[in-house]
BADOSE-326797 format. One line per field, with one value per residue (C-alpha): residue number from 1; residue in three letters; x, y, z. Coordinates in nm, 4 decimals, decimal comma. Example, Ala and Ser with C-alpha at 12.3 -4.5 7.8 and 13.67 -1.06 7.14 Angstrom:
// residues 2
fivex: (1/2)
sefi: (ALA/SER)
px: (1,2300/1,3670)
py: (-0,4500/-0,1060)
pz: (0,7800/0,7140)
This chain:
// residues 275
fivex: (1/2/3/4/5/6/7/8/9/10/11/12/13/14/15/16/17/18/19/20/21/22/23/24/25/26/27/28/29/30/31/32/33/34/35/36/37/38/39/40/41/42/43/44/45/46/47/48/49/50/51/52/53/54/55/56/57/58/59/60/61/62/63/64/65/66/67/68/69/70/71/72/73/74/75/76/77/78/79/80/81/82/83/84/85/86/87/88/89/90/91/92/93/94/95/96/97/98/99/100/101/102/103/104/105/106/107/108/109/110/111/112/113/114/115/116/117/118/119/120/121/122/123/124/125/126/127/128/129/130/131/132/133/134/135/136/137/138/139/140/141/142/143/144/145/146/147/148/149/150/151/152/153/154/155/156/157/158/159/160/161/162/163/164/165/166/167/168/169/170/171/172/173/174/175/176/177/178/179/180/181/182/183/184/185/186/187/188/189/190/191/192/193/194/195/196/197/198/199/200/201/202/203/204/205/206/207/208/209/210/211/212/213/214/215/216/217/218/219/220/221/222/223/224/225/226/227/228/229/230/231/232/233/234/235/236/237/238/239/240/241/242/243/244/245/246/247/248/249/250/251/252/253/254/255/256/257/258/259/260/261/262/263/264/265/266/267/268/269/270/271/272/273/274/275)
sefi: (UNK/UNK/UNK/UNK/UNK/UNK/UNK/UNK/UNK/UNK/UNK/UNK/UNK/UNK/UNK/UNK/UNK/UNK/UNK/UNK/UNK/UNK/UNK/UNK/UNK/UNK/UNK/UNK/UNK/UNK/UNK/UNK/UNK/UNK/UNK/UNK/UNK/UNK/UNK/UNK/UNK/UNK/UNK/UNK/UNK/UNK/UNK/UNK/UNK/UNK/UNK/UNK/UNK/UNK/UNK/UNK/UNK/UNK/UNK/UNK/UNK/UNK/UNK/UNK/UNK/UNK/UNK/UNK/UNK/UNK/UNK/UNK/UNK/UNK/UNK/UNK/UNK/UNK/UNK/UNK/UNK/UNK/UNK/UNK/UNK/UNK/UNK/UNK/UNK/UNK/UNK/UNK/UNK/UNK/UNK/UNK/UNK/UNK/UNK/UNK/UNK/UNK/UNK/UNK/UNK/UNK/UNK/UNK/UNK/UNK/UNK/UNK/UNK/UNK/UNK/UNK/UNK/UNK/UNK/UNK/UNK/UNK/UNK/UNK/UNK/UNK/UNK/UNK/UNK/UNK/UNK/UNK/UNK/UNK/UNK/UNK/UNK/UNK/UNK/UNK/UNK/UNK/UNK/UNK/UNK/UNK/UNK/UNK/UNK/UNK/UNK/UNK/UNK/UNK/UNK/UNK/UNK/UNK/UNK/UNK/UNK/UNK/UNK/UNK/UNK/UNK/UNK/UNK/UNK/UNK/UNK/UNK/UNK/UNK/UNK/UNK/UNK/UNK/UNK/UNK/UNK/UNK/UNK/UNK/UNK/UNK/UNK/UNK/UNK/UNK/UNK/UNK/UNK/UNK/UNK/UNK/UNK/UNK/UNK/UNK/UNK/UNK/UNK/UNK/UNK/UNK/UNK/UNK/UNK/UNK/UNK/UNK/UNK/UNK/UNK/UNK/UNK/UNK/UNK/UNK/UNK/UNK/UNK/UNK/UNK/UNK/UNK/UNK/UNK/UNK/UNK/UNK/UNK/UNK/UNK/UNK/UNK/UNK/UNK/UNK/UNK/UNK/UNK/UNK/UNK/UNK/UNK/UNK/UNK/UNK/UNK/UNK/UNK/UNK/UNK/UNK/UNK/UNK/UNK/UNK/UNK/UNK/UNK/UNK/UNK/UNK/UNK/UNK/UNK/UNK/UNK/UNK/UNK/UNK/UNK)
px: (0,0000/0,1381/0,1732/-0,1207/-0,3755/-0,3248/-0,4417/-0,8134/-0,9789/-1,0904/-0,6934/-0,6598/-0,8935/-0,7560/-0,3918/-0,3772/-0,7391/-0,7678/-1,0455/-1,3347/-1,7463/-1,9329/-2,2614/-2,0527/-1,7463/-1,6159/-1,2011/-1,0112/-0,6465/-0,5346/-0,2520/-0,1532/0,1086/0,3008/0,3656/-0,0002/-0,0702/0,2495/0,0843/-0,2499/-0,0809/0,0701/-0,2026/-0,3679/-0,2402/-0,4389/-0,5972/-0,3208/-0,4242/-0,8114/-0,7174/-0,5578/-0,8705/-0,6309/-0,9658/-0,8233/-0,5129/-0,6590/-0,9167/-0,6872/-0,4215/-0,6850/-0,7896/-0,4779/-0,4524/-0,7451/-0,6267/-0,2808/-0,3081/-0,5795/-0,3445/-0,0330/-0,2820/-0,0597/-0,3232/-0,3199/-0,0218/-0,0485/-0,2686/-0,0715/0,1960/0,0119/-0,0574/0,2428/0,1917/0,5090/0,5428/0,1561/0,1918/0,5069/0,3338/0,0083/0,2384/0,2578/0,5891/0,5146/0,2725/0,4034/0,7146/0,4991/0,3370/0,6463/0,7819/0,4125/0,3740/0,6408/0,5867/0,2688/0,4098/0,6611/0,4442/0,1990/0,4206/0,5759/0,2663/0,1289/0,4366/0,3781/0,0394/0,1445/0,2989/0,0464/-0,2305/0,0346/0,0708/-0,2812/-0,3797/-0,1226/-0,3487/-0,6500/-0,8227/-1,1346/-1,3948/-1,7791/-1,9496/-2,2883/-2,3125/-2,6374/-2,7327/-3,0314/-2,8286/-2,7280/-2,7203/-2,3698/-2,2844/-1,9979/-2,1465/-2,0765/-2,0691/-2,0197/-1,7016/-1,7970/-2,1455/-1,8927/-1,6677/-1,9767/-2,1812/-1,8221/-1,8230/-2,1520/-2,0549/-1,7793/-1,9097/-2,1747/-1,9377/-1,8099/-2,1900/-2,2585/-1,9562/-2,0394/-1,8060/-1,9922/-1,7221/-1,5541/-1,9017/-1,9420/-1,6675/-1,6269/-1,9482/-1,9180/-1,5981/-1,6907/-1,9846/-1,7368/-1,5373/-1,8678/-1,9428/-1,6576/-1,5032/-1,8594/-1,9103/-2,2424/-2,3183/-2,0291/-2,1731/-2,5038/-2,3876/-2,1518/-2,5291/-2,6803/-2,3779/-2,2535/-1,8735/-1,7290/-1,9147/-1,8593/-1,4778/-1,4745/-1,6882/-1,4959/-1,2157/-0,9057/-0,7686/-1,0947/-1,1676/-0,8396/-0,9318/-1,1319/-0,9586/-0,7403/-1,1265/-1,2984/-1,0261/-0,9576/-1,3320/-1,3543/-1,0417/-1,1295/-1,4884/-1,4054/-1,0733/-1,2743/-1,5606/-1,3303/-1,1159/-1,4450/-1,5612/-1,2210/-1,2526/-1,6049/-1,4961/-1,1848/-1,4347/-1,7168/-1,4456/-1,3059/-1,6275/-1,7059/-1,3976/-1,3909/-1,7632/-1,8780/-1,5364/-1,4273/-1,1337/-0,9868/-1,1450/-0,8065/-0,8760/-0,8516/-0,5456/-0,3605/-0,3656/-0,2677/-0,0113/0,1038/0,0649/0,2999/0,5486/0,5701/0,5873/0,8681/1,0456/0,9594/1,1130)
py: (0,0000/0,3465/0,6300/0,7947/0,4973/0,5471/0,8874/0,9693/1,1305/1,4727/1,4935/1,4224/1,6840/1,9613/1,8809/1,8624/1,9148/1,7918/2,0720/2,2720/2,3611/2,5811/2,7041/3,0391/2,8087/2,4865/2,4755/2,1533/2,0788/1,9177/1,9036/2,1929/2,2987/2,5857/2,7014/2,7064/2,9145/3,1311/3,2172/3,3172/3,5397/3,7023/3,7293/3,9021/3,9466/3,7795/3,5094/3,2616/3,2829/3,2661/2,9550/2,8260/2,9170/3,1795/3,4557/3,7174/3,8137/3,7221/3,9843/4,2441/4,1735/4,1794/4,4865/4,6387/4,5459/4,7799/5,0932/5,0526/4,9743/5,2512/5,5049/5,3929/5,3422/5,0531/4,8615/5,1400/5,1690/4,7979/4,8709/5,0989/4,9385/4,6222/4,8396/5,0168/5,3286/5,3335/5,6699/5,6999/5,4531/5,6315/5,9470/5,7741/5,5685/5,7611/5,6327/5,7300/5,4499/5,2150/5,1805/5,1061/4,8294/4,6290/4,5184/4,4173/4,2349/3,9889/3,9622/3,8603/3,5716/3,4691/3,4238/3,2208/2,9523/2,9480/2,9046/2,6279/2,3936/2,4765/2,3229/2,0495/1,9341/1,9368/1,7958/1,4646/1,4606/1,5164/1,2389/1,0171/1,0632/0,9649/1,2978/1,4093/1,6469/1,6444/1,6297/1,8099/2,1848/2,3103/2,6135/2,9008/3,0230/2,7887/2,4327/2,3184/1,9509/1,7780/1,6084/1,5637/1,8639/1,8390/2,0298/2,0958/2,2653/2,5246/2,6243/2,7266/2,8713/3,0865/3,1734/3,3060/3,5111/3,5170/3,3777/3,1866/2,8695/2,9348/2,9558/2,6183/2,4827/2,6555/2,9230/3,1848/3,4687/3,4062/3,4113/3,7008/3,8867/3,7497/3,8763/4,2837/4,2555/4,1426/4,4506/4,7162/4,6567/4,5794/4,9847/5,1523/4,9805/5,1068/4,6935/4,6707/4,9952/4,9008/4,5234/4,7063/4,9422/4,5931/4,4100/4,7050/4,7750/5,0609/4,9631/5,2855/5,4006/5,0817/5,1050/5,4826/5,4290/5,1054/5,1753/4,9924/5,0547/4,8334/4,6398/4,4661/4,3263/4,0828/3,7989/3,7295/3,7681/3,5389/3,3077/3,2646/3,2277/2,9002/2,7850/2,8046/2,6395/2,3890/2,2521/2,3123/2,0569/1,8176/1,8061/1,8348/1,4875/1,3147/1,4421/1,3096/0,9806/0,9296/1,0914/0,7985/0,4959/0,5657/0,5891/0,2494/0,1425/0,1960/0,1082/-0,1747/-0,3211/-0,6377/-0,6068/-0,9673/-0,9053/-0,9806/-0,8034/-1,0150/-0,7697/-0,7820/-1,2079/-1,1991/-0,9914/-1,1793/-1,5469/-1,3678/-1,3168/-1,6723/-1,8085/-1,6296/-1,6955/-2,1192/-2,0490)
pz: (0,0000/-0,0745/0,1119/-0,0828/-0,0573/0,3422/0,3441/0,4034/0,1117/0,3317/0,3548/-0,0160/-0,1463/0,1107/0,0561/-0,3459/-0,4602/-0,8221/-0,9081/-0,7193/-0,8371/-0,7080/-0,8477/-1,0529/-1,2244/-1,2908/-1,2251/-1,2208/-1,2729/-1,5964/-1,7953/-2,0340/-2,2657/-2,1687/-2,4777/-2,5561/-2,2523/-2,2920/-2,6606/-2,5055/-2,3229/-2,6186/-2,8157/-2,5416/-2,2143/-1,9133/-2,2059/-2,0632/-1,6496/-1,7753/-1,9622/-1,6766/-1,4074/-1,2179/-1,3157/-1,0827/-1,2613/-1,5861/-1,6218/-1,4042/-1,7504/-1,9520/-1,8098/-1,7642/-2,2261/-2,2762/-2,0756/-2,1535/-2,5575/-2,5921/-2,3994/-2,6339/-2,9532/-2,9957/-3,2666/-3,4375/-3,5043/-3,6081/-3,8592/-3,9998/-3,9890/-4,1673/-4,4722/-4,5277/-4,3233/-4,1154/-4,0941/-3,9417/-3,7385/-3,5597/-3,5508/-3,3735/-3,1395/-2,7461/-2,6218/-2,2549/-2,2550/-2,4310/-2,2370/-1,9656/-2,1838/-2,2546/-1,9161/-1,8133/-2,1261/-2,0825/-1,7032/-1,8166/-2,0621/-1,8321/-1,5027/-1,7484/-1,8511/-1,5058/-1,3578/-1,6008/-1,5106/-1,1621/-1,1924/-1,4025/-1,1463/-0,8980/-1,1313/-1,1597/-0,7993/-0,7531/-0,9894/-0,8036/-0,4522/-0,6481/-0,4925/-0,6076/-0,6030/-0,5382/-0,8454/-0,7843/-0,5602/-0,5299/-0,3460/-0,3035/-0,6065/-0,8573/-0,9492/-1,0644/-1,1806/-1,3838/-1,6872/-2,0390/-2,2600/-2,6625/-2,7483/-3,0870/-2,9840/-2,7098/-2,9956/-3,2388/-2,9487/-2,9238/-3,2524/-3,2470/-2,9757/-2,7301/-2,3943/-2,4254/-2,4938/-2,1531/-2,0168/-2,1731/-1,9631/-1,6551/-1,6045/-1,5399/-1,4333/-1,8136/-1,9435/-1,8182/-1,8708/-2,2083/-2,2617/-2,1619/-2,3327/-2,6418/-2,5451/-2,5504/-2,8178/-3,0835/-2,9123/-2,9943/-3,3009/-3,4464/-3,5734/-3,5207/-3,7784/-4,0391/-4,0482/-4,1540/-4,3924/-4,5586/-4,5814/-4,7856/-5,0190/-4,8561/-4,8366/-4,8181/-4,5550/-4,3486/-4,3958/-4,3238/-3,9747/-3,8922/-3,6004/-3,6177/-3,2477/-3,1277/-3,4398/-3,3548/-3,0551/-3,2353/-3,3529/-3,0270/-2,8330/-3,1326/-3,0994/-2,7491/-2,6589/-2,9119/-2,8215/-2,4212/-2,4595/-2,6488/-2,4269/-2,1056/-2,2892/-2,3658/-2,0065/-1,8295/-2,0430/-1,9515/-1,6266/-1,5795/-1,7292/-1,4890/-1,1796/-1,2569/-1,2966/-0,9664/-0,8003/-0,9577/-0,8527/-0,5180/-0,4162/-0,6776/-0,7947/-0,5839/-0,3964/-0,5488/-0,9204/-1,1483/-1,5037/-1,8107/-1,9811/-1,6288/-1,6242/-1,9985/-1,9125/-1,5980/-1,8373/-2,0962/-1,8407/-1,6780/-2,0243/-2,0949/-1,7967/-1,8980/-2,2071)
């Protein structure tokens, strides 16, 4: 017996918990690649922690994006700088603030990828203990259960709009914020109006109205929420699989039961061994 099977499960789940509900999100641990998360975080800085379930210094990066890229007009200057207007983009560019942006930016990076090894680790020893989490909260609020969700259906309801994929897998804070993100930026990059005028011909007028500081937010937001919905979904099925085997496991599954691969296994080996 090892060290881990002698250890109650209340000590388990407060020593390593594997992952936590409640009836406003769904966070477990699970493993990631740190270069996927590190990437997140350069497309748009806090994207990496939110993808990890840290949701307090995502959405203060993600916050701290907005104020600091608007100050420094740094997509515009992208966008001039896409279509050959180098001297614009200079010109648009406030240097105060993007000095400031810089250091933060790959702080931001960094402290992702260092934190998703950091976790790696725990989720192996985690899964090592066996702990486990309750799979149904319900309170005066909310109802909150781990069960199978269709990854395919999170990344199109993400498409659609940004947030409601992560409202189909219960995470209600990135739903929400997601959500008055994706509210802000339709507002002032004037989409809304442009997509209009682009329905009834009116192309000029769309490009002319379009902004390209906030219109440039869109792809990393697009991208990110499909991305997020649909690897929650699938982690959240895997987890629900590995949750209900051990369950079975431990209350239904004799003590003494031998598995068929196991003894063909073992049989392989002594006949070896004969020859």
């Amino acid at each position: 017996m090892t060290i881990e099977d002698r250890q109650p499960d209340s000590y388990r789940q407060q020593r390593r918990p594997i992952g936590y509900i409640d009836p406003f999100a769904i966070n477990i641990l699970h493993m990631r690649n740190p270069w996927a998360v590190a990437w997140w975080s350069a497309a748009f800085p806090g994207f990496g922690f939110i993808l990890l379930g840290s949701y307090l210094k995502g959405f203060l990066f993600v916050i701290w994006e907005l104020v600091i890229n608007q100050k420094s007009h740094l997509n515009l200057a992208i966008y001039y700088s896409f279509t050959g207007r180098f001297d614009q983009a200079k010109t648009v560019l406030d240097l105060n603030w993007l000095l400031l942006y810089v250091p933060v930016y790959i702080f931001g990076i960094w402290l992702s990828y260092r934190a998703t090894v950091d976790l790696n680790k725990l989720t192996i020893l985690a899964n090592r203990e066996e702990s486990s989490i309750i799979p149904v909260k319900i309170n005066s609020w909310e109802i909150a259960a781990l069960d199978k969700r269709v990854p395919w259906l999170a990344a199109v309801l993400s498409l659609l709009s940004p947030g409601i994929g992560q409202l189909y897998t219960h995470r209600v804070f990135t739903s929400f914020f997601l959500m008055l993100e994706l509210i802000v930026v339709v507002y002032y990059a004037n989409w809304l109006p442009a997509l209009h005028y682009t329905m009834t011909g009116a192309f000029s007028q769309a490009k002319t109205i379009l902004d390209p500081q906030w219109l440039l937010y869109f792809p990393s937001l697009i991208g990110f929420a499909i991305y997020d919905a649909y690897t929650h979904a699938v982690q959240y099925n895997r987890f629900f699989d590995e949750e209900q085997s051990r369950f079975l496991r431990k209350n239904y599954q004799s003590a003494n039961l031998t598995l068929a691969l196991k003894k063909i296994l073992e049989d392989g080996n002594v006949h070896r061994r004969n020859l």
